[in-house]
Backbone as XML, in Angstrom:
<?xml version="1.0"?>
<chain id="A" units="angstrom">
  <residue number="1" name="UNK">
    <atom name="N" x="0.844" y="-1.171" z="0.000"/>
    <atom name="CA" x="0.000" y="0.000" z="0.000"/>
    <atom name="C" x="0.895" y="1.242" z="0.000"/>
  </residue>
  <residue number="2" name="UNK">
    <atom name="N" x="0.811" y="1.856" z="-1.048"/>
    <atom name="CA" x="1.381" y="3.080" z="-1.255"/>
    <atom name="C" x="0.577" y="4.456" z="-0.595"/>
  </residue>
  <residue number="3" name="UNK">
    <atom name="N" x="1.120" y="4.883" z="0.625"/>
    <atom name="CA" x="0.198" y="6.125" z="0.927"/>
    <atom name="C" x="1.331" y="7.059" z="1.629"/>
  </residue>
  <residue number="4" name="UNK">
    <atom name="N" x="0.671" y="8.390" z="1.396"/>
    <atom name="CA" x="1.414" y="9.683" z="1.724"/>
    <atom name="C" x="1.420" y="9.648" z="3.349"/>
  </residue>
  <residue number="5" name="UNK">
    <atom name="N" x="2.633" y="10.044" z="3.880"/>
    <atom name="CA" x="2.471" y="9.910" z="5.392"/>
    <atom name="C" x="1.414" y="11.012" z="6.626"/>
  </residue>
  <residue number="6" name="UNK">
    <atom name="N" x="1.083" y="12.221" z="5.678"/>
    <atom name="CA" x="-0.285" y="12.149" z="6.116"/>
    <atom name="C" x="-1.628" y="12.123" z="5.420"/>
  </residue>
  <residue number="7" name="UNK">
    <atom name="N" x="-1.674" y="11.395" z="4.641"/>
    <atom name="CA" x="-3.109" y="10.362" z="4.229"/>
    <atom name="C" x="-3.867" y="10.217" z="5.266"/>
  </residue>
  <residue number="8" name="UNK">
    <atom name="N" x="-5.585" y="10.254" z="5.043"/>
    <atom name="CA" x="-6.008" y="9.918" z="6.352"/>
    <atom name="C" x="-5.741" y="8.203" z="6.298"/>
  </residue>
  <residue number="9" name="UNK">
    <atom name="N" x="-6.060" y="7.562" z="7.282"/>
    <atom name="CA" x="-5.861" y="6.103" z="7.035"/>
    <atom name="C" x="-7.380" y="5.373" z="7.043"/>
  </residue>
  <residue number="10" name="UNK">
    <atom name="N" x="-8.720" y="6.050" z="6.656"/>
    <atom name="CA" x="-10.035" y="5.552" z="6.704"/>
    <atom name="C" x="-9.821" y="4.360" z="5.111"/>
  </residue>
  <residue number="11" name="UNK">
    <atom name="N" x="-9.142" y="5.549" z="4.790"/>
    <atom name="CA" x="-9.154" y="4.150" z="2.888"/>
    <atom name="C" x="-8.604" y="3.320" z="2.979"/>
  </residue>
  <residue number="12" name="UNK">
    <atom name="N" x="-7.321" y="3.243" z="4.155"/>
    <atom name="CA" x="-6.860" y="2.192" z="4.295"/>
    <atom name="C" x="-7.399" y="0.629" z="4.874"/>
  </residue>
  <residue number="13" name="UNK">
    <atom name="N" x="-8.140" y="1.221" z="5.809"/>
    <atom name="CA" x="-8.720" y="0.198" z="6.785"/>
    <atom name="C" x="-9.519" y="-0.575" z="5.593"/>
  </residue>
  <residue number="14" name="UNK">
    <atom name="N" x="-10.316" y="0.212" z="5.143"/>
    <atom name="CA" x="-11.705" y="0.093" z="4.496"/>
    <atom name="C" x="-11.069" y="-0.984" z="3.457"/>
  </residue>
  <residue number="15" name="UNK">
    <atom name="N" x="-9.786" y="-1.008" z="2.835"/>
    <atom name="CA" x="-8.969" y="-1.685" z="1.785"/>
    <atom name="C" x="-8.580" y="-2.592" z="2.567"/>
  </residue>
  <residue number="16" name="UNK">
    <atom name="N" x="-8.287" y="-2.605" z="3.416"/>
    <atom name="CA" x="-7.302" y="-3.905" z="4.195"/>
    <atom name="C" x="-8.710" y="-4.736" z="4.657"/>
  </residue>
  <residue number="17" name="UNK">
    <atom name="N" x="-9.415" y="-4.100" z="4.821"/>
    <atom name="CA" x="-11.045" y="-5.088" z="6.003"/>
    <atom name="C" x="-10.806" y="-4.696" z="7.345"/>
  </residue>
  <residue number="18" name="UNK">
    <atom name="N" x="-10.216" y="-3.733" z="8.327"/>
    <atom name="CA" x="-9.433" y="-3.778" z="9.250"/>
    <atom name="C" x="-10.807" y="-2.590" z="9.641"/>
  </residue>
  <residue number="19" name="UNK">
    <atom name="N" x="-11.661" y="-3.183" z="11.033"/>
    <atom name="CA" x="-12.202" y="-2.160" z="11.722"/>
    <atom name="C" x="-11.458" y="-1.471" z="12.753"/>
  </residue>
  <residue number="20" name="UNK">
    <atom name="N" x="-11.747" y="0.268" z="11.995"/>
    <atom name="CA" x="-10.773" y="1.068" z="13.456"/>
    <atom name="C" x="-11.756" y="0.572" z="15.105"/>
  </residue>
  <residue number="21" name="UNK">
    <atom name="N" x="-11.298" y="1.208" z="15.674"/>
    <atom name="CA" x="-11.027" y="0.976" z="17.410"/>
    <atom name="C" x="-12.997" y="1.223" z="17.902"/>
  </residue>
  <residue number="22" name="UNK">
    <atom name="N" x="-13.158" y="2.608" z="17.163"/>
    <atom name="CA" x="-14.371" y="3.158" z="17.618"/>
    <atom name="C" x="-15.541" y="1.684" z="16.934"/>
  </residue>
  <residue number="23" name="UNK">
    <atom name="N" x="-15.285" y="1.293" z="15.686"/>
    <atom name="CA" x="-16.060" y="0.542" z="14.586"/>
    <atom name="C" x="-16.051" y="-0.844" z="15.467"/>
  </residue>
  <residue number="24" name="UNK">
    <atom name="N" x="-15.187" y="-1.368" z="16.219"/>
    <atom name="CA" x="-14.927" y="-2.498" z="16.712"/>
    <atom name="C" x="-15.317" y="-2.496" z="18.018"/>
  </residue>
  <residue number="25" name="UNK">
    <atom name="N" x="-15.677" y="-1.351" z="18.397"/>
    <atom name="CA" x="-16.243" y="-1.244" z="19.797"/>
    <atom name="C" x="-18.132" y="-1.439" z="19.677"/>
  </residue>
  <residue number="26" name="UNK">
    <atom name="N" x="-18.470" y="-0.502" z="18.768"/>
    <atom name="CA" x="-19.714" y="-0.662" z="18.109"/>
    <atom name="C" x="-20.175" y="-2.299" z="17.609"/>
  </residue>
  <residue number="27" name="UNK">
    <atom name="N" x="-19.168" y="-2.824" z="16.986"/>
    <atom name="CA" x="-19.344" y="-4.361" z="16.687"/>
    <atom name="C" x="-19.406" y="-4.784" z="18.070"/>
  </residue>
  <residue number="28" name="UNK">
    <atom name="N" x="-18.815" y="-5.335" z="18.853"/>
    <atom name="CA" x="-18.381" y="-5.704" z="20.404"/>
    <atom name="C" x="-20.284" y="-5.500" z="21.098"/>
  </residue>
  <residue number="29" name="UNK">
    <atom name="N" x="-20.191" y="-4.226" z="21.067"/>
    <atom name="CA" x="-21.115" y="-3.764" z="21.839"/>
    <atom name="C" x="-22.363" y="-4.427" z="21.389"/>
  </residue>
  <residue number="30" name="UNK">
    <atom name="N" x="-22.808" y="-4.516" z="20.079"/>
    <atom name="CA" x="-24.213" y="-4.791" z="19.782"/>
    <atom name="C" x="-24.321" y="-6.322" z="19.199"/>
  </residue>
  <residue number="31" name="UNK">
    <atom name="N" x="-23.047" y="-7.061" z="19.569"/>
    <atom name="CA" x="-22.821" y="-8.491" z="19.865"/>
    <atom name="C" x="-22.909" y="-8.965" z="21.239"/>
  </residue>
  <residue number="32" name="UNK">
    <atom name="N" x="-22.096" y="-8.916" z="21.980"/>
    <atom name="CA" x="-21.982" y="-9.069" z="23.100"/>
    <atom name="C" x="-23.246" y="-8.704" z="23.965"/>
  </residue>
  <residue number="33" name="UNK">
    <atom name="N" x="-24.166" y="-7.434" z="23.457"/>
    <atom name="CA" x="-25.197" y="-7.212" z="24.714"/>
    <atom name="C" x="-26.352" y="-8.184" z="24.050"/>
  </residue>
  <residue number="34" name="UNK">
    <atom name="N" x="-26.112" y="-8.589" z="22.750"/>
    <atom name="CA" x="-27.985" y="-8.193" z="21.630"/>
    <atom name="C" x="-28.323" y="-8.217" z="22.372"/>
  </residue>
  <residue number="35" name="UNK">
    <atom name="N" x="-28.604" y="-6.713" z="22.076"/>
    <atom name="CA" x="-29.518" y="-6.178" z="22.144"/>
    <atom name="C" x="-30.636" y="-5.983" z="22.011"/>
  </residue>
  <residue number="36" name="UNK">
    <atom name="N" x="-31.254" y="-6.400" z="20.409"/>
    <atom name="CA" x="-32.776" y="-6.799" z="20.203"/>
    <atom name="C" x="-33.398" y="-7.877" z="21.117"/>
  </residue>
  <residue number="37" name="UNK">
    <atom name="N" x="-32.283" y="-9.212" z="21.643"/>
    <atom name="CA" x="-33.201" y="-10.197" z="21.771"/>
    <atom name="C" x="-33.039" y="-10.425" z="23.419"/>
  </residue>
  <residue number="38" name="UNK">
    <atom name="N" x="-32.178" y="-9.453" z="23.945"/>
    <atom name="CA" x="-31.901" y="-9.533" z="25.335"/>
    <atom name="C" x="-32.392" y="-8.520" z="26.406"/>
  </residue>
  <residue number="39" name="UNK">
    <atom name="N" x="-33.184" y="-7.616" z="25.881"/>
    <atom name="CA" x="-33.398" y="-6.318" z="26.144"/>
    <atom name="C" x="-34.873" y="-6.599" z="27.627"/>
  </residue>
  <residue number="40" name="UNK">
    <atom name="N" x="-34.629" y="-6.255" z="28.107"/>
    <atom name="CA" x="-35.203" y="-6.654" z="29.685"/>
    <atom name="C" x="-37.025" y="-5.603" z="29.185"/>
  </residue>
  <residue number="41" name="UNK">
    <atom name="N" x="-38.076" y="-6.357" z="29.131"/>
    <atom name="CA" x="-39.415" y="-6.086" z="29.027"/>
    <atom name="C" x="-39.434" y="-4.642" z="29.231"/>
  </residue>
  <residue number="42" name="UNK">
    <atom name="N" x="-38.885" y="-4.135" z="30.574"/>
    <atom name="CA" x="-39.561" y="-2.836" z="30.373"/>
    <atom name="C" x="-38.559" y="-1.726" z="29.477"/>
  </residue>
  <residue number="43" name="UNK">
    <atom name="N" x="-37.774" y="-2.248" z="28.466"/>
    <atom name="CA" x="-37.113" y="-1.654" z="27.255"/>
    <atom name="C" x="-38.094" y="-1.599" z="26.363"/>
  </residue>
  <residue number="44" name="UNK">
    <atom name="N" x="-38.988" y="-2.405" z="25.980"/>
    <atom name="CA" x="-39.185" y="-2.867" z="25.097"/>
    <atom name="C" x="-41.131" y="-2.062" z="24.837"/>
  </residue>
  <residue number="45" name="UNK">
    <atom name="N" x="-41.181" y="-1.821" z="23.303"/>
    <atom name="CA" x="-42.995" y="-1.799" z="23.912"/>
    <atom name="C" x="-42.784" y="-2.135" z="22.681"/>
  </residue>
  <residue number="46" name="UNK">
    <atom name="N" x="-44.123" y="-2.712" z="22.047"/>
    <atom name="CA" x="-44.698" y="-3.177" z="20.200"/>
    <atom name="C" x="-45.391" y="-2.040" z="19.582"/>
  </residue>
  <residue number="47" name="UNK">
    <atom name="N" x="-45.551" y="-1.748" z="18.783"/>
    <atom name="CA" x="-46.261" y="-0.898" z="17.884"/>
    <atom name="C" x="-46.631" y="-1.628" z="16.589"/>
  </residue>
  <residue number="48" name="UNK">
    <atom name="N" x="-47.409" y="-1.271" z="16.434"/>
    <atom name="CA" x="-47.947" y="-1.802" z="14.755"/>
    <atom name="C" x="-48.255" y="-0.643" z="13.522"/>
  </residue>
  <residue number="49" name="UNK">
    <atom name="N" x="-47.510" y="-1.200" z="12.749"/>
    <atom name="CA" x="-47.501" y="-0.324" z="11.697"/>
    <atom name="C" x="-47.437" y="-1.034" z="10.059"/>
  </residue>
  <residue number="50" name="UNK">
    <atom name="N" x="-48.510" y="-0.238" z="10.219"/>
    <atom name="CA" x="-49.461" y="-0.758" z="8.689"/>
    <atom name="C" x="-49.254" y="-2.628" z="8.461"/>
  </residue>
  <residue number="51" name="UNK">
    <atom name="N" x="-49.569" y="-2.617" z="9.904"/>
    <atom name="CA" x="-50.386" y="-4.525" z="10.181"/>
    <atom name="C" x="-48.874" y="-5.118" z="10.333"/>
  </residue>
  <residue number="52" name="UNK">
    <atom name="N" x="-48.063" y="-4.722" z="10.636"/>
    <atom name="CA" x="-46.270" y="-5.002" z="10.912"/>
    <atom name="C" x="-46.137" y="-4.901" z="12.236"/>
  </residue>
  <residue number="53" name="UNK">
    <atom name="N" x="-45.659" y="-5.940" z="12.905"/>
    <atom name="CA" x="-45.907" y="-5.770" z="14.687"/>
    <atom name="C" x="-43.771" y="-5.224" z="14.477"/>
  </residue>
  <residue number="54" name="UNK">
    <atom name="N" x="-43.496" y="-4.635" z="15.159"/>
    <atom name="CA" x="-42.164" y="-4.380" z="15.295"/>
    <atom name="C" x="-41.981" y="-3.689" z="16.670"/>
  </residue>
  <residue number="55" name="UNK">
    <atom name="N" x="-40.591" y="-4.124" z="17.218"/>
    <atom name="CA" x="-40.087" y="-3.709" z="18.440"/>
    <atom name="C" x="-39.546" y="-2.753" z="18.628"/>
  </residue>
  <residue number="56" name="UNK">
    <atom name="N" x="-39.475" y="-1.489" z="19.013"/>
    <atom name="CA" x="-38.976" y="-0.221" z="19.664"/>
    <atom name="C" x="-38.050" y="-0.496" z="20.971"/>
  </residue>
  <residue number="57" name="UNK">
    <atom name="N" x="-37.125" y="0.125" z="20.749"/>
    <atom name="CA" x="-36.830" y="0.182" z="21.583"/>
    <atom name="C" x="-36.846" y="2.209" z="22.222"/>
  </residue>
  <residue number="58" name="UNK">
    <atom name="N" x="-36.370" y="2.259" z="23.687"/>
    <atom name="CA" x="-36.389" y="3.555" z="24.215"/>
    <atom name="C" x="-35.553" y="3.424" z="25.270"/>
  </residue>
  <residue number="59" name="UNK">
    <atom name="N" x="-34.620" y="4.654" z="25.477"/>
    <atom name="CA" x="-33.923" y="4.937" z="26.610"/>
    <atom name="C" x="-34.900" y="5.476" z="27.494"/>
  </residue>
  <residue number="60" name="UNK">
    <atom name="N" x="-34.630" y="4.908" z="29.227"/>
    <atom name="CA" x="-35.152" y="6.040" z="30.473"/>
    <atom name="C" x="-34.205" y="6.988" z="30.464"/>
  </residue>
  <residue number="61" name="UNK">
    <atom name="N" x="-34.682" y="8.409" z="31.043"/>
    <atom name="CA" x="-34.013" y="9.180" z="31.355"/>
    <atom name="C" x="-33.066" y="8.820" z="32.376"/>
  </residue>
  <residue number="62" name="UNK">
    <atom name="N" x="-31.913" y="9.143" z="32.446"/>
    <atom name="CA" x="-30.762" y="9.061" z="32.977"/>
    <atom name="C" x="-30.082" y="10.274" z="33.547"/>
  </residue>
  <residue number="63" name="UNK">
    <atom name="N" x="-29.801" y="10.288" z="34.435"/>
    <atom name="CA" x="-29.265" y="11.922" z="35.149"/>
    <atom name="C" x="-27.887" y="11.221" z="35.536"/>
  </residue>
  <residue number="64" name="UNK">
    <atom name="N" x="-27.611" y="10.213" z="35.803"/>
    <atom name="CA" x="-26.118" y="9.639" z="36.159"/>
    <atom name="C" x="-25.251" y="9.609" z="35.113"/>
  </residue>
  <residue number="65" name="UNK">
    <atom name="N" x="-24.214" y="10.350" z="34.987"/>
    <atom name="CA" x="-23.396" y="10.225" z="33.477"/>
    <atom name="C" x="-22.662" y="9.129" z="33.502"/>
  </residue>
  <residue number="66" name="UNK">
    <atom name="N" x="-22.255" y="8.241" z="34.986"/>
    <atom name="CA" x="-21.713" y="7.151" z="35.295"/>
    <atom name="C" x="-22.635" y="6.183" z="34.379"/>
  </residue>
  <residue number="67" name="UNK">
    <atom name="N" x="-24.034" y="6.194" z="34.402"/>
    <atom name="CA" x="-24.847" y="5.922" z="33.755"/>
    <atom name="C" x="-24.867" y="5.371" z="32.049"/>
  </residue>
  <residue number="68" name="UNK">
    <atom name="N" x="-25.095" y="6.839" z="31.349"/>
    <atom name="CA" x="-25.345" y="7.449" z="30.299"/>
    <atom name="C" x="-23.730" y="7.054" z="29.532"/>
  </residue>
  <residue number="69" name="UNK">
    <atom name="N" x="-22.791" y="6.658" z="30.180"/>
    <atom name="CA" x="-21.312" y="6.424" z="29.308"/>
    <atom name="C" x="-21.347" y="4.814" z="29.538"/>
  </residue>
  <residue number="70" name="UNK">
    <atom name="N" x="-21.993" y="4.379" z="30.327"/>
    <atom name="CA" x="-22.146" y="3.102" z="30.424"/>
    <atom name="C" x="-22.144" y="2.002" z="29.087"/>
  </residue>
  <residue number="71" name="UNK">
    <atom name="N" x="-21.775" y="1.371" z="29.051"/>
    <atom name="CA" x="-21.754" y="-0.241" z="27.929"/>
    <atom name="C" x="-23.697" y="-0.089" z="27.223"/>
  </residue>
  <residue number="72" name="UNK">
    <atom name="N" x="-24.259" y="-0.497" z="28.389"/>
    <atom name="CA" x="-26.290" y="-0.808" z="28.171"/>
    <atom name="C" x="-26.420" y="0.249" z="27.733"/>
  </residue>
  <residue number="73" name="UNK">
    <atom name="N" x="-26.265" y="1.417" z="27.935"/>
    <atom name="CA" x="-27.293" y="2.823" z="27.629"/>
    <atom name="C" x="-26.553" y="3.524" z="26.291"/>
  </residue>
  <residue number="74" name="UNK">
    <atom name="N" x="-25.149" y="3.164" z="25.696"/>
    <atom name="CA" x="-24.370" y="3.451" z="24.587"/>
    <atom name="C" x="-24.879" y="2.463" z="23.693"/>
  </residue>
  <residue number="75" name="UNK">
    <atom name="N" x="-25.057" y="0.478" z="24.316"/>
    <atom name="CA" x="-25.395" y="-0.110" z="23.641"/>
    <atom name="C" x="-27.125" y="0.255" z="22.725"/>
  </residue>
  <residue number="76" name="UNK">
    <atom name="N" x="-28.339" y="0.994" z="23.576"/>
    <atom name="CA" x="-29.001" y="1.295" z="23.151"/>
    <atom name="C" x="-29.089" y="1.754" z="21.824"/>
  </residue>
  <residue number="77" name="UNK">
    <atom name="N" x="-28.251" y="2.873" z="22.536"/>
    <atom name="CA" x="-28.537" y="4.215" z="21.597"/>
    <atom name="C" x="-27.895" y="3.902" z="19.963"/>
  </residue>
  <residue number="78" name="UNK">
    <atom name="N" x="-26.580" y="3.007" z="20.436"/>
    <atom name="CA" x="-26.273" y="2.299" z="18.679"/>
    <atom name="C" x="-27.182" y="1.360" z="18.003"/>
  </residue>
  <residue number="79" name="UNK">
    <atom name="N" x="-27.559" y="0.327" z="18.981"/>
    <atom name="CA" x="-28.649" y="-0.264" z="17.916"/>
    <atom name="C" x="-29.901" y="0.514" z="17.431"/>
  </residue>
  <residue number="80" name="UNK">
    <atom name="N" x="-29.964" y="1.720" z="18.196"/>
    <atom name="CA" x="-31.330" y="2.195" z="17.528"/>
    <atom name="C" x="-31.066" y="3.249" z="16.307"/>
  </residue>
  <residue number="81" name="UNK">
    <atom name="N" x="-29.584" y="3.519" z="16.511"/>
    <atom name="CA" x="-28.846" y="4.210" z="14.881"/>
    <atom name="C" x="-28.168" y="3.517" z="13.287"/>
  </residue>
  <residue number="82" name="UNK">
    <atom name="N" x="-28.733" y="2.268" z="14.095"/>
    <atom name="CA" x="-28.417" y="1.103" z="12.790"/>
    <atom name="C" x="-29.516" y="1.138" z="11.785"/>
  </residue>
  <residue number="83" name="UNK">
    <atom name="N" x="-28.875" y="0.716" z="10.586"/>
    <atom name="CA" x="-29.900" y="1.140" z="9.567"/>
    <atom name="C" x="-30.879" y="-0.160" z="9.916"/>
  </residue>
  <residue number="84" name="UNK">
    <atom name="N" x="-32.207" y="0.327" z="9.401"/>
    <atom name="CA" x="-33.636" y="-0.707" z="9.639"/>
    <atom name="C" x="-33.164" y="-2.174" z="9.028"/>
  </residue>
  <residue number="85" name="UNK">
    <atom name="N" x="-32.690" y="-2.196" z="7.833"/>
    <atom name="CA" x="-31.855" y="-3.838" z="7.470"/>
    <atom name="C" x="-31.506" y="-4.749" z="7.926"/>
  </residue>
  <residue number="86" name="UNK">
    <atom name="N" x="-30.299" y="-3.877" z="8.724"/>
    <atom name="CA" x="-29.399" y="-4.565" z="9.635"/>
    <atom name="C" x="-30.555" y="-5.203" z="10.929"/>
  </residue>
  <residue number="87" name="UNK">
    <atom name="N" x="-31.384" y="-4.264" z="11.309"/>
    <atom name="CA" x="-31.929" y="-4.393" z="12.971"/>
    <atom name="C" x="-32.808" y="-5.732" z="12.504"/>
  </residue>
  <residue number="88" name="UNK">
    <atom name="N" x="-33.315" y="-5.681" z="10.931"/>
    <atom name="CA" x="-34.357" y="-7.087" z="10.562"/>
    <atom name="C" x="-33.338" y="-8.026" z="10.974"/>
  </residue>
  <residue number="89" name="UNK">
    <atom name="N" x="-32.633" y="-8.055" z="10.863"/>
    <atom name="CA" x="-31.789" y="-9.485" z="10.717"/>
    <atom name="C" x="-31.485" y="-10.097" z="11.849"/>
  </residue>
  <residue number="90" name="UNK">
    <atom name="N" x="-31.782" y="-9.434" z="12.795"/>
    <atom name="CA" x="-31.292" y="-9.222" z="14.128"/>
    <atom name="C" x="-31.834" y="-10.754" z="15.077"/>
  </residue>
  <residue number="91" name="UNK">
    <atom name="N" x="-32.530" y="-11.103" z="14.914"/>
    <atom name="CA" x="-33.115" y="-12.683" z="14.958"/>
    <atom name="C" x="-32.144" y="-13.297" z="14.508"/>
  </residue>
  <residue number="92" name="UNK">
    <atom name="N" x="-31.429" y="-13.421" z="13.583"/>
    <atom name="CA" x="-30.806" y="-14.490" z="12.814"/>
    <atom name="C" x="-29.108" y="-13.890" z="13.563"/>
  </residue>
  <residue number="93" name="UNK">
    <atom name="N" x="-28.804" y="-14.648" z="14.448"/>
    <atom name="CA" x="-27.106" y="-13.566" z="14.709"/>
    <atom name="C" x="-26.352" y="-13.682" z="13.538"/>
  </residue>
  <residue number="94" name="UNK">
    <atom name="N" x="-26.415" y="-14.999" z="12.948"/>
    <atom name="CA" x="-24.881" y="-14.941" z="11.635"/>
    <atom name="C" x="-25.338" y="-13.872" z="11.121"/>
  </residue>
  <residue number="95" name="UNK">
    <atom name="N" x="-26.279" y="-13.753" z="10.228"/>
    <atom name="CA" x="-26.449" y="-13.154" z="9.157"/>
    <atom name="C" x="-26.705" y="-11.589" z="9.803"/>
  </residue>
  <residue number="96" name="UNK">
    <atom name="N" x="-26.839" y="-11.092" z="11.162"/>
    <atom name="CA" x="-27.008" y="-9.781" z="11.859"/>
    <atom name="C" x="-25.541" y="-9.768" z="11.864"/>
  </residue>
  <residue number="97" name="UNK">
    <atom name="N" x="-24.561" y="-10.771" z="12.239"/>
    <atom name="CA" x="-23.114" y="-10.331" z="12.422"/>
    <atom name="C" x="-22.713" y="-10.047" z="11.435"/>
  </residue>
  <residue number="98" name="UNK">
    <atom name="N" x="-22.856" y="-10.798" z="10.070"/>
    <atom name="CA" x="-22.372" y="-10.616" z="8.635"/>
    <atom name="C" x="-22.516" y="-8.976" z="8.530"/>
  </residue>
  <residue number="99" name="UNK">
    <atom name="N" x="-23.888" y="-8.928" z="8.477"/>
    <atom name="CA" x="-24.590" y="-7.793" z="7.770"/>
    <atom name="C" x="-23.787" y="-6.381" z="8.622"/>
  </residue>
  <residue number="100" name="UNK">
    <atom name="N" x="-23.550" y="-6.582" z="9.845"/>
    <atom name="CA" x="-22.926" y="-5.669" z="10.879"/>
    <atom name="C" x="-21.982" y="-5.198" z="10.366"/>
  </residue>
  <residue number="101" name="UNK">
    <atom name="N" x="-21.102" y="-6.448" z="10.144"/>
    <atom name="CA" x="-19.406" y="-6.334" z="9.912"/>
    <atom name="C" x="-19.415" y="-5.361" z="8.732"/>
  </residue>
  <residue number="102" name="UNK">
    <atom name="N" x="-19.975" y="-5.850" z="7.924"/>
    <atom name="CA" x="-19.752" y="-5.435" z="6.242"/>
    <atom name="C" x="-20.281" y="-3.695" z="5.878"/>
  </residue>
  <residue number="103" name="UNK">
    <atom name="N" x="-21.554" y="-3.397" z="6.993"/>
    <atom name="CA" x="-21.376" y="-2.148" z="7.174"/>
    <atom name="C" x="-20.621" y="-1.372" z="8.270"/>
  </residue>
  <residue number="104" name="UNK">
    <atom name="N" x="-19.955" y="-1.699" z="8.813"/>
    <atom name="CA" x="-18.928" y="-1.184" z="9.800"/>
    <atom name="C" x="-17.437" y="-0.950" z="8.559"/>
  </residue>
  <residue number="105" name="UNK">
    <atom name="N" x="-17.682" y="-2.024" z="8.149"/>
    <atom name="CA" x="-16.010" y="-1.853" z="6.900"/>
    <atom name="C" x="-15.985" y="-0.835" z="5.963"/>
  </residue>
  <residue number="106" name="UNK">
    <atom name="N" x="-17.636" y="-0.507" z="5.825"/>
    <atom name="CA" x="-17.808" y="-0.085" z="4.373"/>
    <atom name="C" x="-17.430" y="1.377" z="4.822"/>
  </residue>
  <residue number="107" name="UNK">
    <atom name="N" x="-17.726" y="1.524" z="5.711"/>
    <atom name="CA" x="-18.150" y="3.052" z="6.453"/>
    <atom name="C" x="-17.121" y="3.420" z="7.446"/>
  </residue>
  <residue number="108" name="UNK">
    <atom name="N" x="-16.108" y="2.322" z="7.962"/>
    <atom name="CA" x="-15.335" y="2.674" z="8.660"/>
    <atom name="C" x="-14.965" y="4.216" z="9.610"/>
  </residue>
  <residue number="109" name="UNK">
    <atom name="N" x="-15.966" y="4.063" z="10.727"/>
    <atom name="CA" x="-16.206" y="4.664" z="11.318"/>
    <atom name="C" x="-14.895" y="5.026" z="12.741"/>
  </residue>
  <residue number="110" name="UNK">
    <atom name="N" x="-14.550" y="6.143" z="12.866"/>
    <atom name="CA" x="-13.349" y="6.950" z="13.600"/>
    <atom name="C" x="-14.026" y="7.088" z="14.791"/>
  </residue>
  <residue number="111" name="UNK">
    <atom name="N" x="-15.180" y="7.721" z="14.956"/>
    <atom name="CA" x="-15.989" y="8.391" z="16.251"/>
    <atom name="C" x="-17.385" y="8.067" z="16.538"/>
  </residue>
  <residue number="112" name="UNK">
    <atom name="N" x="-17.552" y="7.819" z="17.321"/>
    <atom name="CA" x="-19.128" y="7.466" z="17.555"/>
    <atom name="C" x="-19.940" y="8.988" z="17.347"/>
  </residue>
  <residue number="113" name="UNK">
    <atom name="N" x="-19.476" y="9.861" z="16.931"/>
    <atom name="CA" x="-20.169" y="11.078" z="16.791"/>
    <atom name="C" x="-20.127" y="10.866" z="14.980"/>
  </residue>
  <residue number="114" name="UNK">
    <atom name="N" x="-19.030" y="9.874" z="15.013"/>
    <atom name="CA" x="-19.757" y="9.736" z="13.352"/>
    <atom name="C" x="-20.486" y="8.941" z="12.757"/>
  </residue>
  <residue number="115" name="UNK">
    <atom name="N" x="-20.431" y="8.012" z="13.804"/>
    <atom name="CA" x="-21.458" y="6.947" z="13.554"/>
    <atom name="C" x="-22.923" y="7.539" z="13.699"/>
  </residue>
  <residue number="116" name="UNK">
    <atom name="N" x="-23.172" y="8.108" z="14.837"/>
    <atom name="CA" x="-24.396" y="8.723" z="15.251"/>
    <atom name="C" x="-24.339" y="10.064" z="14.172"/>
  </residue>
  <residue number="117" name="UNK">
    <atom name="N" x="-23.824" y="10.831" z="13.313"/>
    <atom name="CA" x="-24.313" y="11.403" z="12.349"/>
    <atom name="C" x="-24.563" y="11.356" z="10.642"/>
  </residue>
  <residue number="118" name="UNK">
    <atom name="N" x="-24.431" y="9.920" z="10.777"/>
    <atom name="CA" x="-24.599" y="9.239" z="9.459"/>
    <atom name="C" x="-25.909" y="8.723" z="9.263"/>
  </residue>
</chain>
């Protein structure tokens, strides 16, 4: 790989398959908790839409930032910024991990402020 020594290194990763630190934490996180299928009842409420039963999820308010930086309440807030695709699949883990990975590579994400503004 031929690159200028300050190149950013996002093309790189994205070329090699190599998730940066923030992208691999996001993977970690919404593996390790699933979230869709582990999520304790009072997370959870149903809605129906246009005859489609689907699961919501919602954060409680939180005033503890010990809290709010926490693993569960970060894990939330990423699965509910995943595109709708990914969250279908979410029943099936291979094919939710596949589908995860491959948009984490594509997009190779630096900051969770960039993840959350995409």
């Amino acid at each position: 790989m031929n690159s200028s020594e300050n190149a950013s290194c996002q093309q790189l990763f994205k070329e090699l398959n190599i998730l940066p630190i923030q992208s691999q934490y996001i993977f970690s996180v919404l593996l390790l908790l699933n979230i869709k299928t582990n999520f304790c009842l009072t997370h959870k409420y149903i809605k129906s839409v246009q005859g489609k039963l689907t699961i919501c999820t919602y954060l409680h308010t939180a005033n503890l930032v010990i809290y709010q930086n926490g693993v569960y309440y970060s894990g939330i807030m990423i699965y509910t910024h995943l595109p709708t695709a990914i969250k279908d699949l979410s029943g099936d883990k291979n094919k939710f991990k596949l589908a995860l990975k491959r948009y984490l590579l594509h997009n190779s994400f630096f900051s969770l402020e960039e993840y959350f503004n995409t």
